[in-house]
MIDOSE-1310 file (N, C-alpha, C; in nm, 2 decimals, decimal comma, always signed):
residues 279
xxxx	+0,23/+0,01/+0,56/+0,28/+0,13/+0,63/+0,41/+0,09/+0,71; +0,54/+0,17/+0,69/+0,64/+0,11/+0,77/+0,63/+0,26/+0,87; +0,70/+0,21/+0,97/+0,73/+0,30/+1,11/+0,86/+0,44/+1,07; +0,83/+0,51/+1,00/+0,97/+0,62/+0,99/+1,07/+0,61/+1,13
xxxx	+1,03/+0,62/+1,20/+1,15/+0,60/+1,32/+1,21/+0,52/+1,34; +1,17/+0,35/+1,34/+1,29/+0,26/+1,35/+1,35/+0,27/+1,22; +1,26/+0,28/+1,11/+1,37/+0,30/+1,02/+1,47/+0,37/+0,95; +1,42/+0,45/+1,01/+1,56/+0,57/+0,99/+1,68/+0,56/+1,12
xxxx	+1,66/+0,47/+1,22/+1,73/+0,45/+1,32/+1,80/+0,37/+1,30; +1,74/+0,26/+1,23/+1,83/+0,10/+1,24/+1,83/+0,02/+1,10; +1,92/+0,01/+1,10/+1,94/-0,11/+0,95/+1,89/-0,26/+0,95; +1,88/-0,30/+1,11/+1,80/-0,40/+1,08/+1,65/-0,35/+1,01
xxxx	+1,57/-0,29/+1,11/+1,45/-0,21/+1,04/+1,42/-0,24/+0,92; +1,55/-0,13/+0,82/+1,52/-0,11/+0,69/+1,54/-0,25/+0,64; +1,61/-0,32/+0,67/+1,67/-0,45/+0,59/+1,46/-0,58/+0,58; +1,42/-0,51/+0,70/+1,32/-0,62/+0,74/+1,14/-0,54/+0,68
xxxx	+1,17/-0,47/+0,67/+1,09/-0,38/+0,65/+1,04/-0,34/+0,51; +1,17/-0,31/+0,45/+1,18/-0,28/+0,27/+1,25/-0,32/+0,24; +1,22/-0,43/+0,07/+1,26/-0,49/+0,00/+1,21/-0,47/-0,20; +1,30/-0,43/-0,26/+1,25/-0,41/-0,38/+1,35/-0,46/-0,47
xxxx	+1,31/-0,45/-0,60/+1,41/-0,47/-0,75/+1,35/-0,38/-0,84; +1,47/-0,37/-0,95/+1,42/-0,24/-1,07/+1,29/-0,28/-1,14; +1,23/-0,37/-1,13/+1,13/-0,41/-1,20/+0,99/-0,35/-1,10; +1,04/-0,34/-1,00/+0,92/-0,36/-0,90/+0,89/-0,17/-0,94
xxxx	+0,83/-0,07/-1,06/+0,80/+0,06/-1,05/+0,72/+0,03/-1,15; +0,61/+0,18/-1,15/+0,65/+0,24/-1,03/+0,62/+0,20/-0,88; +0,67/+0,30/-0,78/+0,67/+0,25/-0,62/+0,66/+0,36/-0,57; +0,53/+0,33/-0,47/+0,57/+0,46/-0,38/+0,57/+0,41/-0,24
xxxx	+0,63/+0,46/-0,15/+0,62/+0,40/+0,00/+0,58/+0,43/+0,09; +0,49/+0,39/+0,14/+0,44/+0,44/+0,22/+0,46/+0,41/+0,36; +0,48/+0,53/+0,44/+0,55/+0,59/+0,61/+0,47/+0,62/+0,72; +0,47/+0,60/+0,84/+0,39/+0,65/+0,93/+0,52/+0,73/+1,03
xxxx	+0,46/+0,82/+1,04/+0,49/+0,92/+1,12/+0,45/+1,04/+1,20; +0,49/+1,09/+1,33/+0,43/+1,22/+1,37/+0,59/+1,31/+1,34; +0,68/+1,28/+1,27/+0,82/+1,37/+1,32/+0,85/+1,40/+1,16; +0,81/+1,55/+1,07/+0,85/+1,58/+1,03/+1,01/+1,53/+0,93
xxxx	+1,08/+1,53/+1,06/+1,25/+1,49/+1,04/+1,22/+1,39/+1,02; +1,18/+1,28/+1,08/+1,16/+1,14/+1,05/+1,14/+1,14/+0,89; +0,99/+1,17/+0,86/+0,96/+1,14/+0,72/+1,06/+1,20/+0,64; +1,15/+1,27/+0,63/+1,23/+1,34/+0,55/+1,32/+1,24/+0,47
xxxx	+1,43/+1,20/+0,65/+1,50/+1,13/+0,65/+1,48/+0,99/+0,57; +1,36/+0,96/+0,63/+1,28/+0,80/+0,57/+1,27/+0,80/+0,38; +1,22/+0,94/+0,34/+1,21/+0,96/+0,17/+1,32/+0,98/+0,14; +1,45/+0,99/+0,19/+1,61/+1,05/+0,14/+1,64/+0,87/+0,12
xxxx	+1,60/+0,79/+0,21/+1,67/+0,64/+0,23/+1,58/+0,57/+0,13; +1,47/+0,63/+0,03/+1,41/+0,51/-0,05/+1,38/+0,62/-0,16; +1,43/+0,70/-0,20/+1,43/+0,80/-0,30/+1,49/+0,75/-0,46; +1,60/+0,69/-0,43/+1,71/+0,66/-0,56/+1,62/+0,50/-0,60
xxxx	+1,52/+0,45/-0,50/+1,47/+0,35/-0,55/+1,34/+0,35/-0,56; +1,25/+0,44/-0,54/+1,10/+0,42/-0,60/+1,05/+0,59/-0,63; +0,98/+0,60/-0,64/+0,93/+0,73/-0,74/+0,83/+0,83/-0,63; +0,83/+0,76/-0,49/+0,70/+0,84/-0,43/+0,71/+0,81/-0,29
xxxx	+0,64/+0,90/-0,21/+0,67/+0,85/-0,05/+0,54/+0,90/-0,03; +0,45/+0,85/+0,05/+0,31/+0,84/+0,07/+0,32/+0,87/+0,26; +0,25/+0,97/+0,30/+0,20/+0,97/+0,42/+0,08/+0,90/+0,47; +0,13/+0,79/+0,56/-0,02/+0,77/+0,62/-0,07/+0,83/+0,73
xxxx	-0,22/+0,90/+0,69/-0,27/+0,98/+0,80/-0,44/+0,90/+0,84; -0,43/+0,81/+0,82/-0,58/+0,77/+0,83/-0,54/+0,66/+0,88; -0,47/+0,59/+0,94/-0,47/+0,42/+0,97/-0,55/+0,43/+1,14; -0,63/+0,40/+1,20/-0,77/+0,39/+1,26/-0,72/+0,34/+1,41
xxxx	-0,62/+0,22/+1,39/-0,57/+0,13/+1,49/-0,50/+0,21/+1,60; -0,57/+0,15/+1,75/-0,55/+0,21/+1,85/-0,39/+0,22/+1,91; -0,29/+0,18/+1,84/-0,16/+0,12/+1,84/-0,10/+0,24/+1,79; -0,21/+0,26/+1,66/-0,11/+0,38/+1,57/-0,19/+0,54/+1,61
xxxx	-0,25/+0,53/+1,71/-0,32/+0,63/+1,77/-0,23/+0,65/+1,87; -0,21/+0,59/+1,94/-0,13/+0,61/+2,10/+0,05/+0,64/+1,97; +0,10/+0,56/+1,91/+0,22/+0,61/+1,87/+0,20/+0,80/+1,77; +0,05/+0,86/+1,80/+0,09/+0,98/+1,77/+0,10/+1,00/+1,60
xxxx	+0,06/+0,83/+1,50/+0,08/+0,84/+1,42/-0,04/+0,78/+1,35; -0,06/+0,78/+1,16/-0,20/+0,76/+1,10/-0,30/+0,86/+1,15; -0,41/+0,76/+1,20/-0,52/+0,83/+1,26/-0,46/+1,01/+1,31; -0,38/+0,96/+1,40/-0,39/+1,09/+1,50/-0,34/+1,25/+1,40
xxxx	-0,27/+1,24/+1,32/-0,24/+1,28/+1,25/-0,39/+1,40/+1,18; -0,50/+1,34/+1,14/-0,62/+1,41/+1,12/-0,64/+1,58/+1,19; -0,61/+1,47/+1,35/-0,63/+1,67/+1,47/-0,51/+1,74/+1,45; -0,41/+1,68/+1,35/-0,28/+1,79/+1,39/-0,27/+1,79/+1,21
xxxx	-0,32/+1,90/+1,17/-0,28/+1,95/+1,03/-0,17/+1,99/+0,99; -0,09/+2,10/+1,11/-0,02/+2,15/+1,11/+0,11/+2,04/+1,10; +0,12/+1,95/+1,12/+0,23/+1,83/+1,13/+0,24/+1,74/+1,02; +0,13/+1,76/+0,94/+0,12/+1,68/+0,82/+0,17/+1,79/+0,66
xxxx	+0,11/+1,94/+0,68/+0,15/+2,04/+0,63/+0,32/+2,06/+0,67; +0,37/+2,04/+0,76/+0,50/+2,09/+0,79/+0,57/+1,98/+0,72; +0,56/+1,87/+0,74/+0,61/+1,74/+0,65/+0,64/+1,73/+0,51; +0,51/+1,79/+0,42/+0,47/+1,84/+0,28/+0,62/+1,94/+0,24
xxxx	+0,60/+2,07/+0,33/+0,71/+2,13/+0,31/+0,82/+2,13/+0,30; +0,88/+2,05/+0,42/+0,97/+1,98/+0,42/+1,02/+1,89/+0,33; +0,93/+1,80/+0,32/+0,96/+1,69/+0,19/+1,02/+1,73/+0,08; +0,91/+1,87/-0,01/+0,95/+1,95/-0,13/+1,11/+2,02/-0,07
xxxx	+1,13/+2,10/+0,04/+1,22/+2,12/+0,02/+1,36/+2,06/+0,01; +1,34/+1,94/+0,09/+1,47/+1,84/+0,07/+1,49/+1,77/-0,08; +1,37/+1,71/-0,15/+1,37/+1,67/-0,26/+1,34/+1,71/-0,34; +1,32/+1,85/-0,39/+1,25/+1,92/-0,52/+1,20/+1,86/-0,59
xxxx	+1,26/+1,74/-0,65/+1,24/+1,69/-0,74/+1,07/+1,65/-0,74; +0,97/+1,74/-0,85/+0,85/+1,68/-0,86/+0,81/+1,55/-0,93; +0,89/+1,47/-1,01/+0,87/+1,35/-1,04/+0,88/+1,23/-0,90; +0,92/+1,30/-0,84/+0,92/+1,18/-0,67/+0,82/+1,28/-0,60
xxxx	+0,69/+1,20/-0,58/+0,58/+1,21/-0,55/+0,55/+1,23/-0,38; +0,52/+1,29/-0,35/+0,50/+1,39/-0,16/+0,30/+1,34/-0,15; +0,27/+1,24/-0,12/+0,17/+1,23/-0,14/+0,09/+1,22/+0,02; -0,02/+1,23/+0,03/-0,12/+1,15/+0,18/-0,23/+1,09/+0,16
xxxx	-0,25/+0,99/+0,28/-0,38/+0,87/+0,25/-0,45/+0,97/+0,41; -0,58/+1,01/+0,40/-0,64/+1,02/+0,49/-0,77/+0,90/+0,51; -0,85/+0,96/+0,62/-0,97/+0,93/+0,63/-1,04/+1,02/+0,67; -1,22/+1,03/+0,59/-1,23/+1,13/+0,62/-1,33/+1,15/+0,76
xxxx	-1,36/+1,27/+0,82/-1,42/+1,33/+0,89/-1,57/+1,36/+0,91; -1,63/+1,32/+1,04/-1,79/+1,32/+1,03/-1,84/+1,42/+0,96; -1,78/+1,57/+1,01/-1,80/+1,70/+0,96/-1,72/+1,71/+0,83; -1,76/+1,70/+0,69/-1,68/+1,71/+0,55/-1,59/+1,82/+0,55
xxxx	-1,68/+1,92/+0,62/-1,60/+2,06/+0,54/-1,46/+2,04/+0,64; -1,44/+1,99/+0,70/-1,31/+2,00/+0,82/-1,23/+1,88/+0,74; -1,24/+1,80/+0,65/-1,21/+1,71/+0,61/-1,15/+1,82/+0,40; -1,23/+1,87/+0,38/-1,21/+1,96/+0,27/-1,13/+2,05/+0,30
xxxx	-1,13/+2,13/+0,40/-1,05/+2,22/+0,48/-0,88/+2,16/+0,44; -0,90/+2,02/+0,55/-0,75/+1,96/+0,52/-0,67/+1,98/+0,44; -0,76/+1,88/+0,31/-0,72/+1,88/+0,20/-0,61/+1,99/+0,09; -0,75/+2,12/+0,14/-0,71/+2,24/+0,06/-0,56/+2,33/+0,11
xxxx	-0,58/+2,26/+0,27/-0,46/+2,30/+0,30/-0,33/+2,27/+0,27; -0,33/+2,12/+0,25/-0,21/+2,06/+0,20/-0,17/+2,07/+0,05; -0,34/+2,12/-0,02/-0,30/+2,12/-0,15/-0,19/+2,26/-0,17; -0,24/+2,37/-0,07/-0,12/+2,50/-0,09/-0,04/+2,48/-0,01
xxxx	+0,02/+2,32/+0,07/+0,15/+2,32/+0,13/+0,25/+2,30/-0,02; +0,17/+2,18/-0,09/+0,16/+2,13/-0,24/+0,21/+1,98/-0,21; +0,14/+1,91/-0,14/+0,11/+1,76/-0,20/+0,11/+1,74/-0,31; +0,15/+1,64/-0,36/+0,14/+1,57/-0,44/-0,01/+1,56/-0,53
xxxx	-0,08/+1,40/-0,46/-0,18/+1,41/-0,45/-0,24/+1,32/-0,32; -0,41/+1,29/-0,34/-0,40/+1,28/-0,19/-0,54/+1,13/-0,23; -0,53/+1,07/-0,13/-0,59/+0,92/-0,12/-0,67/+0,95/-0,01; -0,86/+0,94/-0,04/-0,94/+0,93/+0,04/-0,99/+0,76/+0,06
xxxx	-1,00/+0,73/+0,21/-1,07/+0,65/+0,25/-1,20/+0,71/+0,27; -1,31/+0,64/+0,25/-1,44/+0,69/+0,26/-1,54/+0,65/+0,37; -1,44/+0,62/+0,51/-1,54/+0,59/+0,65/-1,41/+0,69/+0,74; -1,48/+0,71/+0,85/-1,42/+0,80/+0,92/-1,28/+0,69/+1,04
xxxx	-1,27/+0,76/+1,15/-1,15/+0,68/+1,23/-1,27/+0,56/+1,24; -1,35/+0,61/+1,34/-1,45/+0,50/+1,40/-1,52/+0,39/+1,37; -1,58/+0,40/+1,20/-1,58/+0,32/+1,14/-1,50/+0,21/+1,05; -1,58/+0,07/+1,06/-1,51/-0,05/+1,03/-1,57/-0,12/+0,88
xxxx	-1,70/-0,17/+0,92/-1,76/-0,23/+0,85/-1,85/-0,18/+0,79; -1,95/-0,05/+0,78/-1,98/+0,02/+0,74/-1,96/+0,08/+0,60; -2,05/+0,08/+0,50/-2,03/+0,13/+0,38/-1,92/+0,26/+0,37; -1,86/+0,23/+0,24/-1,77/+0,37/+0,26/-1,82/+0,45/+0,16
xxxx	-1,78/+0,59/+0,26/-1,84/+0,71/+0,15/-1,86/+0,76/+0,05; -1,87/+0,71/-0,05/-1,81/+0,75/-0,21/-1,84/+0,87/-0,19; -1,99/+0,95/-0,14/-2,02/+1,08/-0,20/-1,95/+1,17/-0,12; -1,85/+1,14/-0,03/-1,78/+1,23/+0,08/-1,68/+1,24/-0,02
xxxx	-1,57/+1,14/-0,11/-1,51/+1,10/-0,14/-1,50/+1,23/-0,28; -1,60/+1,23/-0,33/-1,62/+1,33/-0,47/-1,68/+1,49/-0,40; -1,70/+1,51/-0,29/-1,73/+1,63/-0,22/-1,57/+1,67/-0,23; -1,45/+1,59/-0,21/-1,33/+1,64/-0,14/-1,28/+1,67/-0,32
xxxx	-1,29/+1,60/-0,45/-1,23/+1,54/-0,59/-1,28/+1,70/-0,60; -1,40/+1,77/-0,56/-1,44/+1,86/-0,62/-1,42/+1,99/-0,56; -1,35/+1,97/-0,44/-1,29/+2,09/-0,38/-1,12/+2,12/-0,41; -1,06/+2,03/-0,46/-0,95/+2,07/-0,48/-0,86/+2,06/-0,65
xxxx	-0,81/+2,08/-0,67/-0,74/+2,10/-0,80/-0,66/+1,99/-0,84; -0,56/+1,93/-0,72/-0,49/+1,80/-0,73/-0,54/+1,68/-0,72; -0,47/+1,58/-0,78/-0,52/+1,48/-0,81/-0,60/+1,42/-0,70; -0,68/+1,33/-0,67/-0,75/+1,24/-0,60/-0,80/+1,11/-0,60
xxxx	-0,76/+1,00/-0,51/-0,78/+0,89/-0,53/-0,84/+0,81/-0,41; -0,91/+0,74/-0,46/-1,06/+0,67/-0,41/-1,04/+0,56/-0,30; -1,06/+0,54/-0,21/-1,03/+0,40/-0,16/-1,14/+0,39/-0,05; -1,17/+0,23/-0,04/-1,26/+0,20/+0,08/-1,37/+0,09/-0,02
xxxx	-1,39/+0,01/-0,01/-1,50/-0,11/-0,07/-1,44/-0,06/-0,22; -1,32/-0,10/-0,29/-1,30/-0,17/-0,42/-1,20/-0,28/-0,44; -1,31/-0,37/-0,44/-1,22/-0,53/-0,46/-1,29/-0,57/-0,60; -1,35/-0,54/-0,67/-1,33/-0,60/-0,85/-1,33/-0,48/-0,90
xxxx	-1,25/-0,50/-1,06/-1,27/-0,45/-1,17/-1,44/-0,37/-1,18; -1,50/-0,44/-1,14/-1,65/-0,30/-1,20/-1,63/-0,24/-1,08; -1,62/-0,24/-0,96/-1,57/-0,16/-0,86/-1,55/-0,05/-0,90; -1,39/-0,04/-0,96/-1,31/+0,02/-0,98/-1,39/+0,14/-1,09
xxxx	-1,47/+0,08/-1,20/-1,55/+0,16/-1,31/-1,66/+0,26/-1,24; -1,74/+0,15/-1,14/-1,81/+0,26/-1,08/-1,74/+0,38/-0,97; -1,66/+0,37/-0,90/-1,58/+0,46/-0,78/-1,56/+0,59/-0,86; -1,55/+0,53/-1,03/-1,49/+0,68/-1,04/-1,56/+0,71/-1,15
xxxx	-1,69/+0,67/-1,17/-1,78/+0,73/-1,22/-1,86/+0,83/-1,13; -1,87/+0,79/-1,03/-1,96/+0,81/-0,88/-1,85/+0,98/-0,85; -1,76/+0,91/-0,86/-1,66/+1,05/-0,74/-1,63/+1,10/-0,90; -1,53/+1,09/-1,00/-1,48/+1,18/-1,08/-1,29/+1,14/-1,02
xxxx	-1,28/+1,07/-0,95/-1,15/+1,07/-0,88/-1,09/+1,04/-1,00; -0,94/+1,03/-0,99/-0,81/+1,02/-1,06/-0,78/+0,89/-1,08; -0,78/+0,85/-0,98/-0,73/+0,68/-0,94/-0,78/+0,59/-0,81; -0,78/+0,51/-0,84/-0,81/+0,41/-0,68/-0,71/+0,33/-0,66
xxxx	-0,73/+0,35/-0,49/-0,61/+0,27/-0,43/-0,72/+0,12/-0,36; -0,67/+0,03/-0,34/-0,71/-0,11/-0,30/-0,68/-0,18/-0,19; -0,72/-0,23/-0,11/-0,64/-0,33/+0,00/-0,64/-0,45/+0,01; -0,76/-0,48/+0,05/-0,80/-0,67/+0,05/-0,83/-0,63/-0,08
xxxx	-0,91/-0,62/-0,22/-0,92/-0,63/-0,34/-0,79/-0,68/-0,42; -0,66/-0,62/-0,40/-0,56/-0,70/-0,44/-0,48/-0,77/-0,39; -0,49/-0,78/-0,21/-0,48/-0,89/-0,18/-0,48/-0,99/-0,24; -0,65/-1,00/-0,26/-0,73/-1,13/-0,32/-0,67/-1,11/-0,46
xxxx	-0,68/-1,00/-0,53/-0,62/-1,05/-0,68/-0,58/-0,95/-0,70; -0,39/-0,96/-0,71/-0,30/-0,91/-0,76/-0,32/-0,83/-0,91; -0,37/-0,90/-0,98/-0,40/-0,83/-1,11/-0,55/-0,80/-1,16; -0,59/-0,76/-1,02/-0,72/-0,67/-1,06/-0,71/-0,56/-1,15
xxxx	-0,62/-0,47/-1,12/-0,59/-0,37/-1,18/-0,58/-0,41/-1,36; -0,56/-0,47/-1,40/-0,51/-0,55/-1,55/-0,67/-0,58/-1,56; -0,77/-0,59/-1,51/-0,92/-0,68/-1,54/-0,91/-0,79/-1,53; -0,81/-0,83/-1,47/-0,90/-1,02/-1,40/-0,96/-1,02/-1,34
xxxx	-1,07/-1,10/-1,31/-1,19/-1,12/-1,21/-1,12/-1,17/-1,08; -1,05/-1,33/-1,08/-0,97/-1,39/-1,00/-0,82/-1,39/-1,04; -0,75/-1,43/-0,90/-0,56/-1,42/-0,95/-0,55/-1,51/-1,05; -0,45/-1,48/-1,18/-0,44/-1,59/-1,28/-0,32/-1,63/-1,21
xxxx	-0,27/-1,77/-1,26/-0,20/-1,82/-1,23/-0,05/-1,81/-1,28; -0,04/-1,69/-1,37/+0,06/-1,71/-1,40/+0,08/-1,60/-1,29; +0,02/-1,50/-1,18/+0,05/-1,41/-1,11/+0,13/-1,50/-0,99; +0,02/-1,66/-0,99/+0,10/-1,69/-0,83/+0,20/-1,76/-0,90
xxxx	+0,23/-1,79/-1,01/+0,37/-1,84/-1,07/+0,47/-1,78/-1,04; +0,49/-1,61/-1,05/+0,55/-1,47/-1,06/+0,59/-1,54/-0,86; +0,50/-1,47/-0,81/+0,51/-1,49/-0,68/+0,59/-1,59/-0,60; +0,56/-1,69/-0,64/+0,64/-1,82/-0,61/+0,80/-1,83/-0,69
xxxx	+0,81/-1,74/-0,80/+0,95/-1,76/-0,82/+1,05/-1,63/-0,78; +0,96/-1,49/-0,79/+1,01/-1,39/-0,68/+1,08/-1,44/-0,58; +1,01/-1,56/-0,46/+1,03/-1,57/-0,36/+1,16/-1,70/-0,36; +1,18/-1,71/-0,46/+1,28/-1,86/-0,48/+1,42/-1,75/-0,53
xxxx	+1,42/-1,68/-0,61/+1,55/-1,59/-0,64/+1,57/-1,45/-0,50; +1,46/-1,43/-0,45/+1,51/-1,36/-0,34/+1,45/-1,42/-0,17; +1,50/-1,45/-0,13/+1,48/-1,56/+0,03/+1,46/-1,45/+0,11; +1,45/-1,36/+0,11/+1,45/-1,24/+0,22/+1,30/-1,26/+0,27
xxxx	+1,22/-1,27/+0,17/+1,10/-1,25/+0,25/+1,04/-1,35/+0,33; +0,99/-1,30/+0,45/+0,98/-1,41/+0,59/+0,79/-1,47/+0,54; +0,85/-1,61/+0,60/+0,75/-1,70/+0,56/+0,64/-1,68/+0,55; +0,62/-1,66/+0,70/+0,46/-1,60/+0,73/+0,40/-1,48/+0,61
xxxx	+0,52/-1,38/+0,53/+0,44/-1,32/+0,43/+0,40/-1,39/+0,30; +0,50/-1,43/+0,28/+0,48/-1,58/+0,17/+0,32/-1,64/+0,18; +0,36/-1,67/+0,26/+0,23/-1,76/+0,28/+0,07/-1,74/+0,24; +0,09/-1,65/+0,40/-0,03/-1,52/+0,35/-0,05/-1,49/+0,23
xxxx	+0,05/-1,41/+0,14/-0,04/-1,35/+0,00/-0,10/-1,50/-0,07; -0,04/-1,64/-0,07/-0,07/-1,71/-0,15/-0,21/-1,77/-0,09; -0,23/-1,76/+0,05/-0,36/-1,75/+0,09/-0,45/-1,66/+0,02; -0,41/-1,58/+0,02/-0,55/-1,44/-0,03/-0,51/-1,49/-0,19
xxxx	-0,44/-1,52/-0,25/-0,44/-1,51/-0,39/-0,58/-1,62/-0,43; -0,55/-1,72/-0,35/-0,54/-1,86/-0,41/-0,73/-1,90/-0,33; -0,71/-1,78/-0,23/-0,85/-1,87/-0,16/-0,97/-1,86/-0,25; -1,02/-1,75/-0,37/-1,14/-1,86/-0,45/-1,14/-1,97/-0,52
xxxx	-1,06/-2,04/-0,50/-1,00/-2,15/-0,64/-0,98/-2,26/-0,54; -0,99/-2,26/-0,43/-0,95/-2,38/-0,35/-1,11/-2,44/-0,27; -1,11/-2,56/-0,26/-1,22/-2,57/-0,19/-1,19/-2,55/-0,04; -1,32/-2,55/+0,08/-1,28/-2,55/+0,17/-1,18/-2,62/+0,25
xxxx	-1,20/-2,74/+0,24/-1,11/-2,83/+0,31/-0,95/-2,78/+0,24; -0,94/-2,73/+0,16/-0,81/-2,74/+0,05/-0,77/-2,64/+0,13; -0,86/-2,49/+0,18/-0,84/-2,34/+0,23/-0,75/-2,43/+0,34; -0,84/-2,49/+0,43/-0,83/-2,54/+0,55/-0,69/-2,62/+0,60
xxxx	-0,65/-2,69/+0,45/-0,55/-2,80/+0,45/-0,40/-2,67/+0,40; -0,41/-2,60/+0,36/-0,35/-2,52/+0,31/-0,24/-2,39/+0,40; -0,39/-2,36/+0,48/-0,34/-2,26/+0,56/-0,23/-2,31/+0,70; -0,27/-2,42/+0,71/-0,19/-2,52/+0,82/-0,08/-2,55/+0,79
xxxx	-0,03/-2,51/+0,67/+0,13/-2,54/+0,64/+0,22/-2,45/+0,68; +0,35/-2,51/+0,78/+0,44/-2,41/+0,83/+0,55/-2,42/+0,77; +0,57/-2,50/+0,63/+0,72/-2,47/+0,60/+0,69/-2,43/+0,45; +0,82/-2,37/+0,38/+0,78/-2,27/+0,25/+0,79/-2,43/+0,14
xxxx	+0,87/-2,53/+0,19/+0,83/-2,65/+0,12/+0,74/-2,71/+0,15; +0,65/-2,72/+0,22/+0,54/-2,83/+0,21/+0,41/-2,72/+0,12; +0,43/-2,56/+0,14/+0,34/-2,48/+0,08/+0,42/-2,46/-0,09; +0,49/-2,47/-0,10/+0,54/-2,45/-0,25/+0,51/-2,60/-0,35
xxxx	+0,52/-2,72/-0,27/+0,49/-2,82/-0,31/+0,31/-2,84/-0,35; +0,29/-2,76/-0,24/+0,07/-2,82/-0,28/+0,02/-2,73/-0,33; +0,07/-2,58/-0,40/+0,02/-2,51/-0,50/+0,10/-2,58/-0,58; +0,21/-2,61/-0,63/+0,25/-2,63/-0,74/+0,15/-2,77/-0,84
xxxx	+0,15/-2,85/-0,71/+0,07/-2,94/-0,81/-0,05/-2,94/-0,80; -0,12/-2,84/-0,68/-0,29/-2,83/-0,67/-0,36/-2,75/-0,83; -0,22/-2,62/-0,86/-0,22/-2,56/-0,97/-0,16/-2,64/-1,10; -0,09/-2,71/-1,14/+0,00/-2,72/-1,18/+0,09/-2,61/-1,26
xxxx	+0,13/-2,59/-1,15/+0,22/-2,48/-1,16/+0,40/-2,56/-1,14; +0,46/-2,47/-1,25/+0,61/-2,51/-1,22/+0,70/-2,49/-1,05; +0,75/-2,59/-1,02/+0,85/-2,56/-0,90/+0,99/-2,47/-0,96; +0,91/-2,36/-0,83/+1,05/-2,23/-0,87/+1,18/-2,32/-0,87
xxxx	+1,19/-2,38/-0,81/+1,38/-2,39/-0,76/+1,36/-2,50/-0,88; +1,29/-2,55/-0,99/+1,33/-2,61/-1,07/+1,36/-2,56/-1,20; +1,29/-2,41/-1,19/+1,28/-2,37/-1,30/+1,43/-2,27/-1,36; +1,49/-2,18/-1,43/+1,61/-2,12/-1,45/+1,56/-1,97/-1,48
xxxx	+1,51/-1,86/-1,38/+1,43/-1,77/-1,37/+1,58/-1,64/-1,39; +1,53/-1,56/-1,50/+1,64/-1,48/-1,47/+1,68/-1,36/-1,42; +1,78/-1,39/-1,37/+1,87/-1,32/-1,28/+1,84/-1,16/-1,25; +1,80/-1,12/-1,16/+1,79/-0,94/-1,14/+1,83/-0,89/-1,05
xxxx	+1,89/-0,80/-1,07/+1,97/-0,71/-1,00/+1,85/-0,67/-0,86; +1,98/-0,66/-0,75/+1,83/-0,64/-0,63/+1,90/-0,43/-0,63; +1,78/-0,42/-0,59/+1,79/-0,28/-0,56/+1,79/-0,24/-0,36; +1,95/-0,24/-0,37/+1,99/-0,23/-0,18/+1,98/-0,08/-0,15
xxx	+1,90/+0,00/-0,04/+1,94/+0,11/+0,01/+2,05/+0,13/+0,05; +2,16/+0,09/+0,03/+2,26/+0,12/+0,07/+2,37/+0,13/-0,06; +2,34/+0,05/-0,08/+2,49/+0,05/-0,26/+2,51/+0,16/-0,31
């Protein structure tokens, strides 16, 4: 989720924030916001480069509660509906997607209610988490999840406990949803969606040479995904010896040969056009 306000304010922001190439679609991006204008403005600056702009209304964190945004978003319908309209009318275009991620509601029908509302603002379509704000660890609701698939007309997609491939088979046997969305599940493996069990290696190959033709991305994210990709394949001590690396060479060096995997900067990877919000 990026912040619609700094980024529509500042070009550092956008510069640090969002990064893409033509290869990287489809895309859709997802915004936190309570200011209608904001999200507008935010889908007008990433429009000519991905296909969809996603409202987050369900993110739980007491950070994005006090900023008026995700979570808080739930008690104020009226701000998430005015956004919808707005969106459509700046962009008509229905191939660029006006979508929302909620969470749902102790009381369902207040949670169906939403939904149906936004469906006649005309969302897109709409992404259920299946635990409410308050809930963390707690199983998520699949059957809240197909109560909402079967109240409304537009599309619907699943999210909350799917990290494998059979996951994925059951969520939408269970609910009837459209599609599922993922978090830590692709984290951990990038090409779950394809039917790998674990990340193949030609995924952290991709990854590693991504990050060798474009330098933009800051270390600490580097790092991280090749942690979540890489942690069932490593033993502990390896997790352990691994995560302790602070430079992109000492970490590009001990997957390469823990995997034997090619070194990006050795290899002749070709060339792609970056896709700049500004050009």
């Amino acid at each position: 989720m990026i912040t619609a306000d700094s980024f529509v304010k500042s070009e550092k922001a956008r510069e640090a924030d969002f990064s893409t190439d033509p290869d990287d679609r489809p895309l859709i991006v997802q915004f936190g916001s309570s200011s209608p204008s904001d999200i507008v403005d935010a889908a007008e600056y990433i429009a000519r480069v991905s296909d969809g702009i996603d409202i987050n209304c369900g993110c739980p964190q007491k950070w994005a509660i006090a900023e008026k945004i995700g979570g808080y978003l739930l008690t104020h319908p009226d701000i998430i509906q005015d956004m919808i309209v707005q969106l459509r009318n700046r962009i008509p275009d229905e191939t660029f997607t006006k979508s929302i991620k909620i969470r749902i509601d102790p009381d369902i029908r207040k949670s169906v209610d939403l939904c149906q509302q936004l469906e006649a603002a005309g969302v897109s379509f709409i992404t259920v988490h299946g635990r409410t704000l308050k809930q963390k660890n707690e199983p998520a609701d699949w059957d809240a999840i197909k109560v909402i698939k079967d109240s409304v007309r537009i599309p619907v997609f699943a999210n909350g406990d799917i990290k494998t491939s059979e996951d994925i088979v059951k969520v939408v046997a269970d609910t009837g949803v459209d599609g599922v969305m993922s978090a830590n599940g692709l984290l951990a493996n990038p090409a779950m969606f394809s039917g790998h069990d674990v990340t193949p290696m030609e995924c952290v190959q991709d990854w590693l040479d991504i990050n060798e033709r474009d330098k933009s991305c800051p270390f600490r994210v580097f790092h991280h995904h090749l942690i979540w990709m890489t942690e069932k394949q490593m033993s502990k001590a390896d997790r352990i010896k691994f995560s302790d690396f602070t430079t992109k060479e000492k970490v590009v060096d001990f997957i390469t040969n823990h995997f034997e995997l090619q070194n990006p900067a050795e290899r002749s990877p070709i060339p792609r056009e970056s896709s700049s919000l500004d050009d």
